[in-house]
Backbone as a chain_set.jsonl record, in Angstrom:
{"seq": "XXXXXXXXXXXXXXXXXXXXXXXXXXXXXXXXXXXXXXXXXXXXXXXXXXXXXXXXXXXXXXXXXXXXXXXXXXXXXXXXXXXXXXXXXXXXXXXXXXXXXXX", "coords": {"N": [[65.611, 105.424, 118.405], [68.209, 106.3, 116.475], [68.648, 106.932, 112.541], [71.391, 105.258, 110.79], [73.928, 107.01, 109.185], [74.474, 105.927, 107.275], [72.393, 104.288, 106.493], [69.923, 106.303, 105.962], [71.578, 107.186, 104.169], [70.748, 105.409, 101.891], [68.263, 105.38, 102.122], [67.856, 108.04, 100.947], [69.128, 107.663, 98.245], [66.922, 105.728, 97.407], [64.58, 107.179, 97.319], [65.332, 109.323, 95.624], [65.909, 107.145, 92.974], [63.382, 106.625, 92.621], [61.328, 108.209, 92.16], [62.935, 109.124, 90.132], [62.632, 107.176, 87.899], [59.786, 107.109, 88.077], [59.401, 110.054, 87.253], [60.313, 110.127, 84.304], [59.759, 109.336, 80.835], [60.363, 106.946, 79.247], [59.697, 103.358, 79.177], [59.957, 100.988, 81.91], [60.767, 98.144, 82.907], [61.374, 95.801, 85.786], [62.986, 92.691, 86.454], [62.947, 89.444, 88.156], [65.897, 86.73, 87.878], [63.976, 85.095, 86.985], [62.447, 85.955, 85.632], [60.251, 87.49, 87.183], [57.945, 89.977, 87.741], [59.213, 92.673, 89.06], [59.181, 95.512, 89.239], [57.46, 98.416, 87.745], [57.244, 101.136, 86.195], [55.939, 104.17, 86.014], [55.364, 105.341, 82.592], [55.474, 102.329, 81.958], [53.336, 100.922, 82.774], [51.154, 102.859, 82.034], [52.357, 101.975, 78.878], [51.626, 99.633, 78.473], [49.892, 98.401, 79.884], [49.845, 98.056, 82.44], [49.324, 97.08, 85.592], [49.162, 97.278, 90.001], [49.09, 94.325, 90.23], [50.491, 93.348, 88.229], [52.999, 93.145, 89.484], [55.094, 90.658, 90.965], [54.494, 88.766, 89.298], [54.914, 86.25, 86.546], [56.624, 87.634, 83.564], [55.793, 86.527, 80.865], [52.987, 86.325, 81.365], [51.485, 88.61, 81.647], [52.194, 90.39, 80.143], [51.524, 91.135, 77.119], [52.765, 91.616, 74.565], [54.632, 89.795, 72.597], [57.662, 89.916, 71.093], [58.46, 91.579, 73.481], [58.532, 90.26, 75.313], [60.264, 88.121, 74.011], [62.796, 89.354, 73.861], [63.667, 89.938, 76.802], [64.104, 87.232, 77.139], [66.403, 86.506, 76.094], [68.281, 87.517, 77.789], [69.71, 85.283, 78.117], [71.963, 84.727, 76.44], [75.448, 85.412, 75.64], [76.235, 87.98, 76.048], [75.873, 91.45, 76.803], [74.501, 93.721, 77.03], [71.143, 93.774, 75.391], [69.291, 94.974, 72.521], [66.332, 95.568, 71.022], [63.5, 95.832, 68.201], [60.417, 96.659, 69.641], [57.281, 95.998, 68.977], [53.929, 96.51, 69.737], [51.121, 95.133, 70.742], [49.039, 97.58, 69.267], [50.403, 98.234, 67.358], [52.356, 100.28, 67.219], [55.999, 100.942, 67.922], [58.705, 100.239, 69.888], [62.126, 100.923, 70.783], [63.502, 98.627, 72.466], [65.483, 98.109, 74.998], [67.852, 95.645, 76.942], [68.84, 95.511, 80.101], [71.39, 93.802, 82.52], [71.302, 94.271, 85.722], [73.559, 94.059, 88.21], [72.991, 91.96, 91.527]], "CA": [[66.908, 105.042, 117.887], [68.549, 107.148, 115.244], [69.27, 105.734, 111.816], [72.609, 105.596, 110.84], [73.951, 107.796, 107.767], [74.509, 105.049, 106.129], [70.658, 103.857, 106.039], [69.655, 107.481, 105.978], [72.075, 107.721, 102.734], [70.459, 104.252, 101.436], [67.082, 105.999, 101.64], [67.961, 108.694, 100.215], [69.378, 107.115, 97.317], [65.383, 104.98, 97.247], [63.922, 108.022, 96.498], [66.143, 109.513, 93.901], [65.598, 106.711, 92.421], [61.755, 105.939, 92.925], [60.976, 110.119, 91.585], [63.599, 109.221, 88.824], [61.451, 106.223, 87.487], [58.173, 107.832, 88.191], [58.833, 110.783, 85.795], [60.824, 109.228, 82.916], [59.129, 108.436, 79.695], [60.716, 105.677, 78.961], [59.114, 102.279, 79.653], [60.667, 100.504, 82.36], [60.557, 96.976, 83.953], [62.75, 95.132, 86.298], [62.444, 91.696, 86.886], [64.261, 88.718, 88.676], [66.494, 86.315, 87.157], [63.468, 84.187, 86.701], [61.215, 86.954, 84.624], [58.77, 88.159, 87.96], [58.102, 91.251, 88.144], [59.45, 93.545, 90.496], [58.784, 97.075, 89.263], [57.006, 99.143, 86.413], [56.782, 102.552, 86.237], [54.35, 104.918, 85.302], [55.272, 104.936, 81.507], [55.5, 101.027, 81.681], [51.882, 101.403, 82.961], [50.594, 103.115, 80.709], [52.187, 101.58, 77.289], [51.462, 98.23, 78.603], [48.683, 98.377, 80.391], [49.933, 96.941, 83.452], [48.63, 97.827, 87.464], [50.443, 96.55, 90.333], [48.611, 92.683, 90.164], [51.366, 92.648, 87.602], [54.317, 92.912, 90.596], [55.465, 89.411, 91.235], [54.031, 87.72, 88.691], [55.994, 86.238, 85.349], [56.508, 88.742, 82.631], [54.505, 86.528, 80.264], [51.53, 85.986, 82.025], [51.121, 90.046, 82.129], [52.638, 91.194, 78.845], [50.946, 90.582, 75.598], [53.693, 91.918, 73.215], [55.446, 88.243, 72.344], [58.849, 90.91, 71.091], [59.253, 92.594, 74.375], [59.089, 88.694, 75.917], [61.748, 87.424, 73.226], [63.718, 90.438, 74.346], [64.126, 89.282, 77.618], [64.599, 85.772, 77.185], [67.912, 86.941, 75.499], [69.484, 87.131, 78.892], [70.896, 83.824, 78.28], [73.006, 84.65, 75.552], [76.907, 85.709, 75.906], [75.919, 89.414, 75.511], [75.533, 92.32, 78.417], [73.213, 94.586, 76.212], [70.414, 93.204, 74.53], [68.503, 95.203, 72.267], [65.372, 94.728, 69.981], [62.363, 96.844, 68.391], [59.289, 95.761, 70.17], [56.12, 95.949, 68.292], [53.096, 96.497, 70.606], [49.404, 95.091, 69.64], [48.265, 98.652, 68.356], [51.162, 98.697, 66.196], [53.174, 101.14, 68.052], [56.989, 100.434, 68.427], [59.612, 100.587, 71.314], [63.229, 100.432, 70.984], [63.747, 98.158, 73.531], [66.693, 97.582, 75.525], [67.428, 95.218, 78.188], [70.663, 95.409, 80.423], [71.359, 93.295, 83.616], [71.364, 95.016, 87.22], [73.772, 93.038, 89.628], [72.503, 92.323, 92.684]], "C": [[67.189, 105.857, 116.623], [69.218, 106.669, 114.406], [70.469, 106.528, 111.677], [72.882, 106.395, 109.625], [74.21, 106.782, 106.639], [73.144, 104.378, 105.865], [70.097, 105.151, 105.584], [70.004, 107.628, 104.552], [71.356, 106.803, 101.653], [68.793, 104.73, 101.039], [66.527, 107.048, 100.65], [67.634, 108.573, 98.518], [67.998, 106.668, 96.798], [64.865, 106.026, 96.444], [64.118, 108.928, 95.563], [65.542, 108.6, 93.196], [64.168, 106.724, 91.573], [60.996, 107.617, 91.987], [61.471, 110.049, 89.84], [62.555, 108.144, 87.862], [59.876, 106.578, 87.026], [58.138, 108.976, 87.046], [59.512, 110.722, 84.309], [59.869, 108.725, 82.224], [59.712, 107.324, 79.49], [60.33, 104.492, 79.53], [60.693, 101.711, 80.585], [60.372, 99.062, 83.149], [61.825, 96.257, 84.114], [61.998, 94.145, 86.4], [63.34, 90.751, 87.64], [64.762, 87.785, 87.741], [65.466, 84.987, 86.432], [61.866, 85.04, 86.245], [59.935, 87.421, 85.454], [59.127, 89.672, 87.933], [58.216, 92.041, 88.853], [59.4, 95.295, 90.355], [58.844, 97.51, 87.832], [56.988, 100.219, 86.83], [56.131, 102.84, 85.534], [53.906, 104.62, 83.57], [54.565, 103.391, 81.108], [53.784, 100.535, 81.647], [51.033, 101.638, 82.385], [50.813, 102.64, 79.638], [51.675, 100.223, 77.687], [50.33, 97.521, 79.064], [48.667, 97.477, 81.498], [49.062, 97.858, 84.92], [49.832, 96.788, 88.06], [49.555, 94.904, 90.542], [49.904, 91.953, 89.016], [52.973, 92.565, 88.537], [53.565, 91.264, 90.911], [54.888, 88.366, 90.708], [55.384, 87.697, 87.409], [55.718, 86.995, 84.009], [55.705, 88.1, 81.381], [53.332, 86.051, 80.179], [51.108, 87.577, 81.72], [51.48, 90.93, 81.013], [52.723, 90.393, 77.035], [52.099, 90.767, 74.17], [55.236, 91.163, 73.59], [56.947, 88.91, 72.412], [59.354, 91.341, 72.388], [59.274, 91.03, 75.286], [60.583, 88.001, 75.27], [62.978, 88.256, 74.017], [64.246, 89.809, 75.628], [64.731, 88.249, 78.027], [65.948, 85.749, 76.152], [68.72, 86.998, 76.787], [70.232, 86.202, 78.817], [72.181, 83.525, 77.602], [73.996, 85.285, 76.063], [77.117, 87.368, 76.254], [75.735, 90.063, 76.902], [74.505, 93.644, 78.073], [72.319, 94.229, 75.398], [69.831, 94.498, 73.458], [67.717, 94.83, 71.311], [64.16, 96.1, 69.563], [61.59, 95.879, 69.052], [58.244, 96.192, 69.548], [54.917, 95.397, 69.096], [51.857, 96.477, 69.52], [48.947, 95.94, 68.98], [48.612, 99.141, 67.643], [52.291, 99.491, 66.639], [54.556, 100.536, 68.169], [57.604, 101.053, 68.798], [60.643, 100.067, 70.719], [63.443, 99.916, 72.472], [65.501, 97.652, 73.893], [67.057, 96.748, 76.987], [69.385, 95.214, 78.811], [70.228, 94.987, 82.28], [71.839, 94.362, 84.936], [71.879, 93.85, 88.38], [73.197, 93.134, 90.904], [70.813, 92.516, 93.06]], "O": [[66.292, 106.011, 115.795], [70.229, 106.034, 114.708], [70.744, 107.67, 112.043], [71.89, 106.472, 108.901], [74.139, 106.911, 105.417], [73.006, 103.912, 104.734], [69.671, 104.983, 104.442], [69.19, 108.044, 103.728], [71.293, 107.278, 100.519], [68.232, 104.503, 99.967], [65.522, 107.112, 99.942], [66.716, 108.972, 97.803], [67.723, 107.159, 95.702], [64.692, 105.96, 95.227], [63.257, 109.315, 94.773], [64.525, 109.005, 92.633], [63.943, 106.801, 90.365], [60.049, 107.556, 91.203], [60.946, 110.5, 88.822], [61.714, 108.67, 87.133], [59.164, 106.37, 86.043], [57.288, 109.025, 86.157], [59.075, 111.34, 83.338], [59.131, 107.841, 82.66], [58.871, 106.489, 79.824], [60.676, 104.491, 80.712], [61.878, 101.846, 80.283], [59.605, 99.132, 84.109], [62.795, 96.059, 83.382], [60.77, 94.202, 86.453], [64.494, 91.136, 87.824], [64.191, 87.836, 86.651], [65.885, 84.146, 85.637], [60.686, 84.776, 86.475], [58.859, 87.696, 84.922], [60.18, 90.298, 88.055], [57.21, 92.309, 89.51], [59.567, 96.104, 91.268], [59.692, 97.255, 86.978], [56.676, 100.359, 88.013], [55.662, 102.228, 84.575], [52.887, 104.073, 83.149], [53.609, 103.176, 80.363], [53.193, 99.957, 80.735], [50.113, 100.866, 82.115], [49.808, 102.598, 78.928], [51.158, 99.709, 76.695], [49.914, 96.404, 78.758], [47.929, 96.507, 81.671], [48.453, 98.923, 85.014], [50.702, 96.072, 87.563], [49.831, 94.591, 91.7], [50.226, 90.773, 88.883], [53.924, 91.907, 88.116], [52.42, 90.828, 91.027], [54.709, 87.282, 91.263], [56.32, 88.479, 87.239], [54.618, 86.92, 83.462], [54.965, 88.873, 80.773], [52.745, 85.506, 79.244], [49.899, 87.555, 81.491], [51.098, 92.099, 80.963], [53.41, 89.683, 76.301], [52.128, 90.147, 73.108], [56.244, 91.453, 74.233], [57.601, 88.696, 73.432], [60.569, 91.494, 72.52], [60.292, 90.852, 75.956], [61.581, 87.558, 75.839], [63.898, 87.734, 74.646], [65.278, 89.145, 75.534], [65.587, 88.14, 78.905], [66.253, 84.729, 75.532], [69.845, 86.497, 76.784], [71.342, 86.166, 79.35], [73.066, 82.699, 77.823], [73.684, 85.895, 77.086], [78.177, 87.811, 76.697], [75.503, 89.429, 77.932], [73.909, 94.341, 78.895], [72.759, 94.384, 74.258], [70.264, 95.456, 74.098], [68.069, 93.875, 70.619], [63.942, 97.067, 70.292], [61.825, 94.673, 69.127], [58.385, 97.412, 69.63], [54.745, 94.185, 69.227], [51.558, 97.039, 68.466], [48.341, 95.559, 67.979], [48.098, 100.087, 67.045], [53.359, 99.074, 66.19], [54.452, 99.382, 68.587], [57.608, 102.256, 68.535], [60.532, 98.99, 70.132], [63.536, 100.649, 73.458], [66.351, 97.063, 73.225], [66.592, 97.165, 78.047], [70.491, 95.037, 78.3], [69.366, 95.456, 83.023], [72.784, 95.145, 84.83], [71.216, 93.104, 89.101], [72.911, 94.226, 91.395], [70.467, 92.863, 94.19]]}, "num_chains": 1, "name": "protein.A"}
């Protein structure tokens, strides 16, 4: 069966993405509207010291730096851009930013 161009284009799109993620410095995590985790990339990986045991678990069961938790738990407020520094255990800080992904 031959996919259609519209799955074909949908895949496409996946791996744009999935390449784009992968070589970006910038820390990245998505999660659902109820803080599991659904994808880190490499960076995220490395500053955080996650693997994937941290997919589908809650972001603070798996992430020690309390700041980049507060950060998140800002979704609730009126706002559509959060940001915050984050201040990681070894001292190190991240401008963090968090912005919602419909859908």
């Amino acid at each position: 069966m031959a996919r259609s161009s519209a799955t074909l284009a949908a895949e496409q799109d996946r791996a744009k993405l999935t390449t784009i993620l992968r070589e970006m410095q910038d820390v990245v995590i998505v999660t659902d509207d109820n803080l599991h985790v659904l994808l880190i990339n490499a960076a995220a990986r490395k500053t955080l010291l996650l693997d994937d045991a941290a997919l589908g678990q809650p972001l603070p069961k798996v992430v020690t730096a309390q700041p980049l938790i507060d950060l998140f738990e800002q979704r609730h407020t009126g706002e559509s851009v959060w940001r915050a520094d984050i201040v990681l255990p070894d001292g190190r800080v991240l401008q963090g930013q968090l912005s919602p992904v419909p859908g």
